[in-house]
Backbone as CSV, one residue per row, in Angstrom:
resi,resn,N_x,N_y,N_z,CA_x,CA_y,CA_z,C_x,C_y,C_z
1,UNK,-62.294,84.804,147.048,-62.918,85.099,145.767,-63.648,86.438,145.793
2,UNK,-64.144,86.592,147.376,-64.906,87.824,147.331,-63.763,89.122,147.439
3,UNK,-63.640,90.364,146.217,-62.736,91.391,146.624,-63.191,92.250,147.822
4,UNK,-61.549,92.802,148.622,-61.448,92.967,149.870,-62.125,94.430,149.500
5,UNK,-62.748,95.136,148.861,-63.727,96.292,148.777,-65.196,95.943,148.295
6,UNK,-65.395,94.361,148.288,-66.993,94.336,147.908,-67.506,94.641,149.266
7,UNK,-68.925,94.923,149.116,-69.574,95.392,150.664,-71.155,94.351,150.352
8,UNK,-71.009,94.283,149.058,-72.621,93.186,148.502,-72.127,92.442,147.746
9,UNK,-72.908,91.730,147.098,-73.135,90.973,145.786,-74.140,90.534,145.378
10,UNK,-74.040,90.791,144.128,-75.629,90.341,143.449,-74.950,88.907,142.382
11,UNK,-75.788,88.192,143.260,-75.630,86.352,143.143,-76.838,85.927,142.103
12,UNK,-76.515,86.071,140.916,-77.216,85.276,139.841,-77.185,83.586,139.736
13,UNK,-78.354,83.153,139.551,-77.551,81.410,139.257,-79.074,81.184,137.910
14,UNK,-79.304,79.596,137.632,-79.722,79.534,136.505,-80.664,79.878,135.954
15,UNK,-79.702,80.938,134.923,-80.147,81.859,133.816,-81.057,80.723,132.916
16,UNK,-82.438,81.229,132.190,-82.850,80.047,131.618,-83.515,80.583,130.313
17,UNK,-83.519,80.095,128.959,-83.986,80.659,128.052,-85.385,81.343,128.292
18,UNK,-86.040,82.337,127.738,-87.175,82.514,127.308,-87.582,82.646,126.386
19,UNK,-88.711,81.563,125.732,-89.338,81.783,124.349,-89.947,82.365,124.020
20,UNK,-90.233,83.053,122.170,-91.314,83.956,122.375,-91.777,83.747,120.915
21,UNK,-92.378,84.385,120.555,-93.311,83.855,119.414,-92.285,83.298,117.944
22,UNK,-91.675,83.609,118.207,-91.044,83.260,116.737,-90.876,81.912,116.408
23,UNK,-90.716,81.310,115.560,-90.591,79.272,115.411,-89.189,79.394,115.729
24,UNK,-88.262,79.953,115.184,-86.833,80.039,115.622,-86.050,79.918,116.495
25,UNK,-86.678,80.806,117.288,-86.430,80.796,119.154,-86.962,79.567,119.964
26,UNK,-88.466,79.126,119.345,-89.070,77.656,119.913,-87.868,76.579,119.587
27,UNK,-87.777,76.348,117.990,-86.293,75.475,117.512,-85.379,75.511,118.921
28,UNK,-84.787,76.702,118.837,-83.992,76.638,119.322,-83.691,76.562,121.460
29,UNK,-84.942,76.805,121.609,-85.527,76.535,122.668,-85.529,75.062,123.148
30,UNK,-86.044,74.668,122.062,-85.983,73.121,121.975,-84.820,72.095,122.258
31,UNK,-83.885,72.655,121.412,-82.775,71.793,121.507,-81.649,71.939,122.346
32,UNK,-82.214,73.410,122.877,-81.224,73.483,124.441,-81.611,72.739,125.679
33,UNK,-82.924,73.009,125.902,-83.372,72.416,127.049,-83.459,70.838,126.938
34,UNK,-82.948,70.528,126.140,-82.794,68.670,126.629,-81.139,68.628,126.066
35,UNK,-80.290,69.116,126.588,-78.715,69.337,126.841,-79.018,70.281,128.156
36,UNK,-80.065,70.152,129.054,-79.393,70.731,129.877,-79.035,69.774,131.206
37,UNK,-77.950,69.840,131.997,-77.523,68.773,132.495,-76.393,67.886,132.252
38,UNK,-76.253,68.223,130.531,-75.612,67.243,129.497,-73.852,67.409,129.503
39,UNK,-73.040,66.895,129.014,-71.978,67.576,128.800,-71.933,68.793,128.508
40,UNK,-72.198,68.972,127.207,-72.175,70.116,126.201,-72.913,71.518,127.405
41,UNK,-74.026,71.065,127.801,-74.337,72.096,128.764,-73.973,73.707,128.990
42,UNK,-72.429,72.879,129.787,-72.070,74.187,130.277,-71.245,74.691,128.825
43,UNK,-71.001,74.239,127.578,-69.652,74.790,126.962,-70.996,76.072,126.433
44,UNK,-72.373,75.555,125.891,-73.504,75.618,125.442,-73.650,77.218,125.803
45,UNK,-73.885,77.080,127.133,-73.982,77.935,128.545,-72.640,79.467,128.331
46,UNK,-71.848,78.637,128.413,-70.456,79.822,128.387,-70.504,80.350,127.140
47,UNK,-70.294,79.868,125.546,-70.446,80.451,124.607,-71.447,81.657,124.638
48,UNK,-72.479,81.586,125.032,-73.138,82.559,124.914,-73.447,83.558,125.864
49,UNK,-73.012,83.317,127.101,-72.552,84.061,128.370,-71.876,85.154,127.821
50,UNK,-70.872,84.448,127.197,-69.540,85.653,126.734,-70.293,86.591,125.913
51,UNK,-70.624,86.251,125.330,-71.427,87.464,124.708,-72.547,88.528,125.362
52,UNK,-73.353,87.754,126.175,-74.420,88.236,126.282,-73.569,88.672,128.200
53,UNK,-73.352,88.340,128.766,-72.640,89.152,129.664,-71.332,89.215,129.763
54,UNK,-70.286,88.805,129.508,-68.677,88.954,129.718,-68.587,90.262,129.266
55,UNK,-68.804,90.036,127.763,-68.124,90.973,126.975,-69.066,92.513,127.036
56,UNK,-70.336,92.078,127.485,-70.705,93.302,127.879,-70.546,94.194,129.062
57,UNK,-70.331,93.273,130.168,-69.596,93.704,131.171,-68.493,94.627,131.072
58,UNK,-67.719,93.752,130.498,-66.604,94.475,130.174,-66.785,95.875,129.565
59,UNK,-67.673,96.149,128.426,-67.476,97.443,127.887,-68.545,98.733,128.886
60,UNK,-69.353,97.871,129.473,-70.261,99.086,129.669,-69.981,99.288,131.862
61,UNK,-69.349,98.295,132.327,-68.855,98.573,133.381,-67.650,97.499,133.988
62,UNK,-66.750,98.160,133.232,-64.989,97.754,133.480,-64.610,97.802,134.665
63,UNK,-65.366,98.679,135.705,-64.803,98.886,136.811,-65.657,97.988,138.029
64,UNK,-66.656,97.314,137.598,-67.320,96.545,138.708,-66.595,95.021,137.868
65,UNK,-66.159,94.484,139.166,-65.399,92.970,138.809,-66.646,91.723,139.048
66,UNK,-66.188,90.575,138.271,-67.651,90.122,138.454,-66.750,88.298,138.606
67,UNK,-67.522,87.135,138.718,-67.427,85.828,138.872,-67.991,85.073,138.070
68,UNK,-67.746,84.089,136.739,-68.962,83.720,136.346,-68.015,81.960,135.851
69,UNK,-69.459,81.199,135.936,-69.043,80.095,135.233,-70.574,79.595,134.696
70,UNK,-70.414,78.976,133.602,-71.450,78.687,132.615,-72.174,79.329,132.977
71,UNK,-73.709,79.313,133.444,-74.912,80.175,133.650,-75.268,80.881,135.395
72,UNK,-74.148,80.226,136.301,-74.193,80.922,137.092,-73.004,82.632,137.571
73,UNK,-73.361,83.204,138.459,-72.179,84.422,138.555,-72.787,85.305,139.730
74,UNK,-71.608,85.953,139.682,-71.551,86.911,141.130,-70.711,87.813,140.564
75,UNK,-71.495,89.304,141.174,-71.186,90.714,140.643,-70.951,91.608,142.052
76,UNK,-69.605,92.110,142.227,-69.383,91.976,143.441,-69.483,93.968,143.154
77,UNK,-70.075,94.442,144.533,-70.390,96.189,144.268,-69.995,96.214,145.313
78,UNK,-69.947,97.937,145.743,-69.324,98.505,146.819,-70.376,98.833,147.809
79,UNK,-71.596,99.032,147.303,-73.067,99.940,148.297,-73.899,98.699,148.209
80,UNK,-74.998,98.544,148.604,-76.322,98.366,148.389,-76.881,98.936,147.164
81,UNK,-76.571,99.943,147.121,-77.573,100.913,145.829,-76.856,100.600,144.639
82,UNK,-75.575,100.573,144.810,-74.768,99.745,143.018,-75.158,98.397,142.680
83,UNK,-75.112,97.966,144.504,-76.054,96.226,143.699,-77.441,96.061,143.197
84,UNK,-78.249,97.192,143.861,-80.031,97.118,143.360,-80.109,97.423,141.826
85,UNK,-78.689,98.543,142.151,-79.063,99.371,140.274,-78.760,98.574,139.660
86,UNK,-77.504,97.525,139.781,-76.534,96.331,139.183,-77.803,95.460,138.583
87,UNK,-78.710,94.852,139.901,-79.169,94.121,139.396,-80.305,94.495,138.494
88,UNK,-80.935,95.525,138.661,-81.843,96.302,137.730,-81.578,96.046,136.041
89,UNK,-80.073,96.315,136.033,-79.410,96.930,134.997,-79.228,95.408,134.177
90,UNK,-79.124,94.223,135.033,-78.355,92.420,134.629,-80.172,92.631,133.884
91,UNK,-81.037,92.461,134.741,-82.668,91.999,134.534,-82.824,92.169,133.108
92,UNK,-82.763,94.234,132.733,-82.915,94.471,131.687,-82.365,93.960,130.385
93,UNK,-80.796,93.575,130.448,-79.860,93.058,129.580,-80.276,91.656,129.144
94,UNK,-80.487,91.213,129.808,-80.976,89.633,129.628,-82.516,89.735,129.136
95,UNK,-83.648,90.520,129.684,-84.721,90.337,128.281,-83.892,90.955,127.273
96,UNK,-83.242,91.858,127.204,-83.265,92.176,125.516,-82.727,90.808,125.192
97,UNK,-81.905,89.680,125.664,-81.703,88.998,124.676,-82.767,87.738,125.103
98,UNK,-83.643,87.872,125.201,-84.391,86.987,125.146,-84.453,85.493,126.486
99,UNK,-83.463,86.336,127.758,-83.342,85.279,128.489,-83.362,86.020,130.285
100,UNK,-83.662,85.214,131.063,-84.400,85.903,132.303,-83.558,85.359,133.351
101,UNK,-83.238,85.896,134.580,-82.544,85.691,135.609,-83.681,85.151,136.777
102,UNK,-83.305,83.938,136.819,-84.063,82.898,137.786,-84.454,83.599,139.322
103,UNK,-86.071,83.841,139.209,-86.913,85.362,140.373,-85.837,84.665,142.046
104,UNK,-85.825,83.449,141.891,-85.465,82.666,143.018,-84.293,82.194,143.709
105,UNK,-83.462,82.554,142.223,-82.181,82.199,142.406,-80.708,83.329,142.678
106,UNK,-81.305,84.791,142.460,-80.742,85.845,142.145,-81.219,86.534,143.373
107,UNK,-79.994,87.252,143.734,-80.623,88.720,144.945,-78.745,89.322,145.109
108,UNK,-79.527,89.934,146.030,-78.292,91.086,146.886,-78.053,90.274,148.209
109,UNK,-76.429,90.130,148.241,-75.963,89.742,149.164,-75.295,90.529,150.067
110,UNK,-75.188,90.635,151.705,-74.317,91.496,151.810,-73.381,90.732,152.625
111,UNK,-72.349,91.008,152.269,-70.891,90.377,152.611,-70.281,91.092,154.426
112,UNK,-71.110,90.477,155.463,-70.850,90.047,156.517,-69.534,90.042,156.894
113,UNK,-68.876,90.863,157.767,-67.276,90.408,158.058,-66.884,91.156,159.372
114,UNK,-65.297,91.416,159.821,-65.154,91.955,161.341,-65.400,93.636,160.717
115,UNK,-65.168,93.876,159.401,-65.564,95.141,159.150,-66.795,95.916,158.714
116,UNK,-67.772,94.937,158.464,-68.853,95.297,158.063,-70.107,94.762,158.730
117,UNK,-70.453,95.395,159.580,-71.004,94.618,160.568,-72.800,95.254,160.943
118,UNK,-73.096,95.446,159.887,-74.798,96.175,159.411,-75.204,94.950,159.507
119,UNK,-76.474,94.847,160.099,-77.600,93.614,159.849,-78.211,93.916,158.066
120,UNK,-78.406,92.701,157.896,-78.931,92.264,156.640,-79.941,90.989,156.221
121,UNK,-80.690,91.129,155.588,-81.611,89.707,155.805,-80.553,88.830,154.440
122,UNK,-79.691,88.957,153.970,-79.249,87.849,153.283,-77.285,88.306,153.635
123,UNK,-76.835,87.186,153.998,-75.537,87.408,154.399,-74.526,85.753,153.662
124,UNK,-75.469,85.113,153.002,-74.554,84.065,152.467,-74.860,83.370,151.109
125,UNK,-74.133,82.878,150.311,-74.849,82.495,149.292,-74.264,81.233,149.171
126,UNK,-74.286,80.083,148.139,-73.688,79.234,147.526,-73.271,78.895,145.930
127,UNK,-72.224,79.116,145.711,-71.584,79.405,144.058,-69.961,78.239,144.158
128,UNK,-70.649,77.727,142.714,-69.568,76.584,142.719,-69.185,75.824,143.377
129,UNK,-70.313,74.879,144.225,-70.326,74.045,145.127,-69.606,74.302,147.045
130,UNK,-69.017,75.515,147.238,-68.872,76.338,148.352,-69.883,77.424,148.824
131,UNK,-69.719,77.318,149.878,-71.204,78.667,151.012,-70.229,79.746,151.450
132,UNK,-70.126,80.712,150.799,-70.054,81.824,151.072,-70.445,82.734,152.323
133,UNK,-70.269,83.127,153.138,-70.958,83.594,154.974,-70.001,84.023,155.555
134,UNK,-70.269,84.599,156.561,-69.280,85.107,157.871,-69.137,83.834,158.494
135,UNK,-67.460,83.659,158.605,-66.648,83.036,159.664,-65.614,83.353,160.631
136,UNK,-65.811,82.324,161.442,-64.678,83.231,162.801,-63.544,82.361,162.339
137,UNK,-62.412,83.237,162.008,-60.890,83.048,161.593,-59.977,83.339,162.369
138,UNK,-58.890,83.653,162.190,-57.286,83.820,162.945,-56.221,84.422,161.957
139,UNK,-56.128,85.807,162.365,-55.114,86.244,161.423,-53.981,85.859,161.969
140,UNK,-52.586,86.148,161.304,-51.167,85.822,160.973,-50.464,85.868,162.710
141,UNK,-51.156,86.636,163.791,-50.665,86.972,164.904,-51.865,85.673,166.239
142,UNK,-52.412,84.785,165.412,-53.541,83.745,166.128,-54.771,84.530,166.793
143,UNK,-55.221,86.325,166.628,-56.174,86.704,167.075,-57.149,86.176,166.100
144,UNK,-58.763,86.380,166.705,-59.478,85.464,166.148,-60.358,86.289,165.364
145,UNK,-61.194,86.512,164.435,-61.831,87.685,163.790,-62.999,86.694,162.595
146,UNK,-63.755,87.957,162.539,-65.064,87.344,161.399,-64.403,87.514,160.089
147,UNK,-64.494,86.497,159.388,-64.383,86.527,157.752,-64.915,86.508,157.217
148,UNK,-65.585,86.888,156.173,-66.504,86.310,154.588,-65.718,85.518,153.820
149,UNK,-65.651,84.273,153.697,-65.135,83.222,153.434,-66.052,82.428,152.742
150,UNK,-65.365,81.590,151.765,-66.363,80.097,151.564,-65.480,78.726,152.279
151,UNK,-66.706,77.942,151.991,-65.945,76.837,152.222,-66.961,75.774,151.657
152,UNK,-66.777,74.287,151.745,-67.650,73.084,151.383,-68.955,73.734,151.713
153,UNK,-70.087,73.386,150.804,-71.498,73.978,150.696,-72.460,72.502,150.930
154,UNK,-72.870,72.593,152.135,-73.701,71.309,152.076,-74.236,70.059,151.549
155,UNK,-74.976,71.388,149.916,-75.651,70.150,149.081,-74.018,69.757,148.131
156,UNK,-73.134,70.095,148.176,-71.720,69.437,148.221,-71.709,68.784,148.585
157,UNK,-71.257,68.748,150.422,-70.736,67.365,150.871,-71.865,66.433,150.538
158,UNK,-73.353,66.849,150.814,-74.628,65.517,150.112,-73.761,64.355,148.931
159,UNK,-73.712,65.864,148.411,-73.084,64.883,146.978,-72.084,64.175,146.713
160,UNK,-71.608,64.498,147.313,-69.568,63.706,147.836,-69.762,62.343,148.730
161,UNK,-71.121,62.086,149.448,-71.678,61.455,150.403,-72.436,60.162,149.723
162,UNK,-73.069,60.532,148.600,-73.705,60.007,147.985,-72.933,59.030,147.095
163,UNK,-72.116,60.160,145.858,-70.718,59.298,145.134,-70.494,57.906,146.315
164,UNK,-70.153,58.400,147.116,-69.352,57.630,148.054,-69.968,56.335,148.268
165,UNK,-71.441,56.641,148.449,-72.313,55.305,149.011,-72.598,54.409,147.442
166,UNK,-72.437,55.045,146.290,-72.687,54.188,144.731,-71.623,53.695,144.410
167,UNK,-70.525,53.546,145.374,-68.958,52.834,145.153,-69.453,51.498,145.703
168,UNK,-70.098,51.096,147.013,-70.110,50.293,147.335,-69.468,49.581,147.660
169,UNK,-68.573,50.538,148.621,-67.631,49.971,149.231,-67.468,49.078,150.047
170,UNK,-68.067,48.908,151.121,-68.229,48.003,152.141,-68.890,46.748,151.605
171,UNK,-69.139,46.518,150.172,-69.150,45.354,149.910,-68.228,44.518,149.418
172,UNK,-66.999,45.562,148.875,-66.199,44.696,148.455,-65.366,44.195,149.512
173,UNK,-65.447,43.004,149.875,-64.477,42.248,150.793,-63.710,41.310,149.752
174,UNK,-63.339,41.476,148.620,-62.311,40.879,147.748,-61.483,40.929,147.709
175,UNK,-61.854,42.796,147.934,-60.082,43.334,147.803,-59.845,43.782,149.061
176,UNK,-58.361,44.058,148.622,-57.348,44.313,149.951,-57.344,46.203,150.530
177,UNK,-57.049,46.672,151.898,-57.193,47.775,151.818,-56.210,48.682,150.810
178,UNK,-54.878,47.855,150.224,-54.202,48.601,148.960,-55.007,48.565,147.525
179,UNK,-55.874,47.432,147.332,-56.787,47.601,146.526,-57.760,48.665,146.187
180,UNK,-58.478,49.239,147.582,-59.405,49.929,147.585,-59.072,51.441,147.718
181,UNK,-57.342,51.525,148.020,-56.695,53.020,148.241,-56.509,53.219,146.561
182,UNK,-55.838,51.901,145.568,-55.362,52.586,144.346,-56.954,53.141,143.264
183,UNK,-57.748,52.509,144.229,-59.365,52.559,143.098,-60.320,53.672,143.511
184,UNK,-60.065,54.187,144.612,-60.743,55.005,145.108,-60.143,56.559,145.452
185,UNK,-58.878,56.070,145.945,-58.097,57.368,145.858,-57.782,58.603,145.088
186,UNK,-57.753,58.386,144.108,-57.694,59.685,142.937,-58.978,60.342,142.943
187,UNK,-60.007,59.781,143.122,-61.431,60.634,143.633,-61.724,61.353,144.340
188,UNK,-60.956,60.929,145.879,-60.640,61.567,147.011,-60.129,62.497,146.888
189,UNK,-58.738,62.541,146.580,-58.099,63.753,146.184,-58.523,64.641,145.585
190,UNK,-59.018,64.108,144.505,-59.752,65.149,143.530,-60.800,66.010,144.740
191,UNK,-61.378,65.299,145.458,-61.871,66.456,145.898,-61.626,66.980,146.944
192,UNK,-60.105,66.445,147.299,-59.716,67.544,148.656,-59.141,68.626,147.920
193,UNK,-58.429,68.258,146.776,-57.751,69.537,146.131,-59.052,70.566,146.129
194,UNK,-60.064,70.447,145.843,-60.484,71.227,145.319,-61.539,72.031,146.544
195,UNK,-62.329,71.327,147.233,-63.180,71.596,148.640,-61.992,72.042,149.613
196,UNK,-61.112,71.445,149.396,-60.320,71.799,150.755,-59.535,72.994,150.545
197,UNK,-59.698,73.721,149.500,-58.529,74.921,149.104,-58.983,75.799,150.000
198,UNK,-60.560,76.313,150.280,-60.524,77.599,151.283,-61.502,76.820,152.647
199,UNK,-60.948,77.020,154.341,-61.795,76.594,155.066,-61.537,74.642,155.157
200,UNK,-60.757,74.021,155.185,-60.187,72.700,154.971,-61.026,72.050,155.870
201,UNK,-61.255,72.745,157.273,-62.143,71.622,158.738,-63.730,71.510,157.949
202,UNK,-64.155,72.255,157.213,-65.783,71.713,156.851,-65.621,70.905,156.224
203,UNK,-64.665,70.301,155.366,-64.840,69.032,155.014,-64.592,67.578,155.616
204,UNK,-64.437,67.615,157.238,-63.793,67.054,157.681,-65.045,65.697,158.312
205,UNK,-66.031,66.041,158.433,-67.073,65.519,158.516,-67.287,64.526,157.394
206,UNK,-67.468,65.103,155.956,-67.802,64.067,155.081,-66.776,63.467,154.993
207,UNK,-65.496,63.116,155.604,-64.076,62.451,155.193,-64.175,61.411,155.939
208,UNK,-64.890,62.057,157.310,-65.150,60.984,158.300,-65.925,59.933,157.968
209,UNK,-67.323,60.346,157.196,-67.835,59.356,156.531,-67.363,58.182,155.681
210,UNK,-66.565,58.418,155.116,-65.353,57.528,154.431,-64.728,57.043,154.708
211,UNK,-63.837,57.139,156.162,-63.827,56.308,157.412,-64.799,55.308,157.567
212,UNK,-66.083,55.557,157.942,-67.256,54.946,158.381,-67.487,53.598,157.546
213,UNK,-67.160,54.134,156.305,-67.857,52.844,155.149,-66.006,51.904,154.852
214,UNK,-64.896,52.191,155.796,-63.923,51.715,155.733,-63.823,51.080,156.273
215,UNK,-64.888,51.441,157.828,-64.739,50.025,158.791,-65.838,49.142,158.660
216,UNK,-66.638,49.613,158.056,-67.745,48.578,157.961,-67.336,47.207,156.672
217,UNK,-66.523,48.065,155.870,-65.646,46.998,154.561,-65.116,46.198,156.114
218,UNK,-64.420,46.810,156.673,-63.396,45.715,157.551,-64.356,44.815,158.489
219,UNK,-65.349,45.465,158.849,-66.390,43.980,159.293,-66.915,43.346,158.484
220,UNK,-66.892,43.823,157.832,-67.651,42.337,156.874,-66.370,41.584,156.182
221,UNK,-65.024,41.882,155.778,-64.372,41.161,155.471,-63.504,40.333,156.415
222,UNK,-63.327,40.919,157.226,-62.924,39.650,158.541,-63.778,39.283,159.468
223,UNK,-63.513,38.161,160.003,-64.464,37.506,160.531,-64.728,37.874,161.918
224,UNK,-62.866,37.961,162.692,-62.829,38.681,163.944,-63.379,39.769,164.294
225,UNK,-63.717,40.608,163.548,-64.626,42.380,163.028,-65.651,42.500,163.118
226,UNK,-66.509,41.133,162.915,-68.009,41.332,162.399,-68.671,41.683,164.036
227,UNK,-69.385,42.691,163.864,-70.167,42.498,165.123,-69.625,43.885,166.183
228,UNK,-68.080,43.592,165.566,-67.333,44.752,166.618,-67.305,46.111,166.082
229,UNK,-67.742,47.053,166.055,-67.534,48.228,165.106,-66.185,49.291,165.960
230,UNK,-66.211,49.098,167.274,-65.087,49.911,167.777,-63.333,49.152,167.590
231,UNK,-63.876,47.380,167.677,-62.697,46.815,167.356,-62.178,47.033,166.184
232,UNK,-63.453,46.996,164.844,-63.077,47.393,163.728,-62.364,48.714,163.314
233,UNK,-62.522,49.514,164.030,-62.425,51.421,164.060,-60.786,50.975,164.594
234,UNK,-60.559,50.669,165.629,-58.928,50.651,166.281,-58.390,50.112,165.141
235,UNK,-58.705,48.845,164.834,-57.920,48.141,163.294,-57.391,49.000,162.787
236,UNK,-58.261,49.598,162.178,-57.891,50.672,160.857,-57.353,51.695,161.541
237,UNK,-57.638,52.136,162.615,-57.161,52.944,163.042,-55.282,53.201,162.964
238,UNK,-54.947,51.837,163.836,-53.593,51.671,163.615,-52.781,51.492,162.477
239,UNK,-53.685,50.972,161.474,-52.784,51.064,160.190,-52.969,52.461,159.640
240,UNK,-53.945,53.792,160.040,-53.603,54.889,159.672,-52.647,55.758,160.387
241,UNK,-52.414,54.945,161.302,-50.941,55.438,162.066,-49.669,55.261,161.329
242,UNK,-49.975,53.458,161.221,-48.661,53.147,160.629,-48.251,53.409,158.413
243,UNK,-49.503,53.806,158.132,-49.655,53.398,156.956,-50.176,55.118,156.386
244,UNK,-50.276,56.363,157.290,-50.448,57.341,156.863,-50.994,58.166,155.452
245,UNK,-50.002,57.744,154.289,-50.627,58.078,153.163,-51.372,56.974,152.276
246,UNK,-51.719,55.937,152.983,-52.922,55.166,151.857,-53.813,55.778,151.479
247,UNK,-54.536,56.411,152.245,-56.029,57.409,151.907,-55.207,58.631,151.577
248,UNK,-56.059,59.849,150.936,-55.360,61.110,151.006,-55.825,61.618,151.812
249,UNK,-57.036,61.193,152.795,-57.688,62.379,153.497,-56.897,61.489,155.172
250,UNK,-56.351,60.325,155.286,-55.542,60.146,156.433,-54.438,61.063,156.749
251,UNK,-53.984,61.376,155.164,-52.581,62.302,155.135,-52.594,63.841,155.381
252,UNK,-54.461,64.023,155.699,-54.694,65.322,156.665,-55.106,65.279,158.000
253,UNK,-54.637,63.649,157.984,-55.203,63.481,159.562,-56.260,63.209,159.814
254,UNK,-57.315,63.113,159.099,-58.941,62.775,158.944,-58.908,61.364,159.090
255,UNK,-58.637,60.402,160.350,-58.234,59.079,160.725,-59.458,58.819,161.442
256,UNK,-59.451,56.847,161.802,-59.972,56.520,162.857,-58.987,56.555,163.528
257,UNK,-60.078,56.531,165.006,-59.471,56.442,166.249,-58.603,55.046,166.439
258,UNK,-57.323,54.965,167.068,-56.884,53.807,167.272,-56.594,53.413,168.363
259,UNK,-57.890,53.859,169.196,-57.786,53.157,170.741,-57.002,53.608,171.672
């Protein structure tokens, strides 16, 4: 996502109204901030993005490429000094329209890699649920080299972790493990397609977790299981041998052990 000539980025995230004396702006102050969170949110968010930065982007600097979704974005520059002025330049644009770039959430990043290799006190960010940072990779010939890459972003997997534990899985001992692949599965996927597109091994941890709450379903639903957690782990294990694509994340190999 990051272009192979950015050298920074100036990482905006939530942009938030500011009110000011008028009743109009309060109105309308009003009835944003309790949609925020909401569906409507982000459409809320983007409508007026486009205006107030897309389209200005576009006319007043065509040649710096930028990232944006609803109220967060990334403005990718070539120096240090295009990102300070960059961000100078975002600050000003946004009071004129009446809205401020979060003191806490916004800075200059510098994009870390085997070619750019200056110390910096900020070298990673997180945008659209992936962490952005230097990683050690393998180009096309298996030598090994630093990348600026994203991949799964922590308070991500949290959240993928969490979903996971409000399924409550390991209580259902009703159903069968084809039960719990056709009800749970399309979730899964959903988010390997999407976490797993850049950097696939950081998600490999929270997959494991999903494992975890697979064998604990299998101790509590058989009787031979209860008590055993490694006997339980081989169980399943072998039917992800023999049974490969029930889960989607078995069908990357993200298995128990089967002894």
């Amino acid at each position: 996502m990051c272009h192979n000539y950015t050298t920074f980025c100036v990482i905006s995230q939530a942009l938030f109204f500011v009110p000011n004396s008028g009743i109009s702006h309060r109105l309308f102050k009003f009835k944003v901030i309790y949609c925020v969170g909401g569906v409507i949110s982000p459409l809320l968010a983007n409508l007026f993005m486009h205006y107030v930065f897309d389209k200005w982007m576009g006319r007043n600097y065509p040649e710096v490429p930028f990232c944006r979704y609803a109220d967060d974005g990334v403005v990718h520059c070539r120096t240090e000094e295009e990102a300070l002025r960059m961000k100078e330049v975002l600050e000003a644009r946004f009071k004129e329209c009446h809205l401020e770039l979060h003191p806490e959430k916004t800075g200059v990043i510098y994009c870390k890699d085997e070619d750019r290799r200056k110390e910096h006190l900020h070298t990673g960010f997180d945008f659209l649920g992936f962490t952005f940072r230097p990683r050690r990779s393998k180009n096309r010939w298996g030598k090994p080299f630093i990348n600026f890459s994203p991949a799964v972003s922590n308070e991500a997997g949290k959240a993928i972790r969490q979903e996971a534990r409000r399924w409550k899985l390991h209580l259902r001992s009703d159903k069968s493990l084809e039960d719990l692949s056709r009800m749970f599965s399309p979730v899964v996927r959903g988010w390997i397609n999407y976490y797993g597109s850049f950097y696939k091994s950081a998600l490999y941890p929270t997959l494991r977790h999903l494992n975890g709450t697979l064998i604990r379903w299998a101790m509590r639903k058989f009787k031979r299981l209860r008590r055993h957690r490694k006997r339980a782990e081989y169980w399943l294990g072998r039917i992800a041998q023999r049974q490969p694509r029930l889960f989607p994340h078995w069908q990357m190999g993200v298995r128990p052990a089967a002894g």
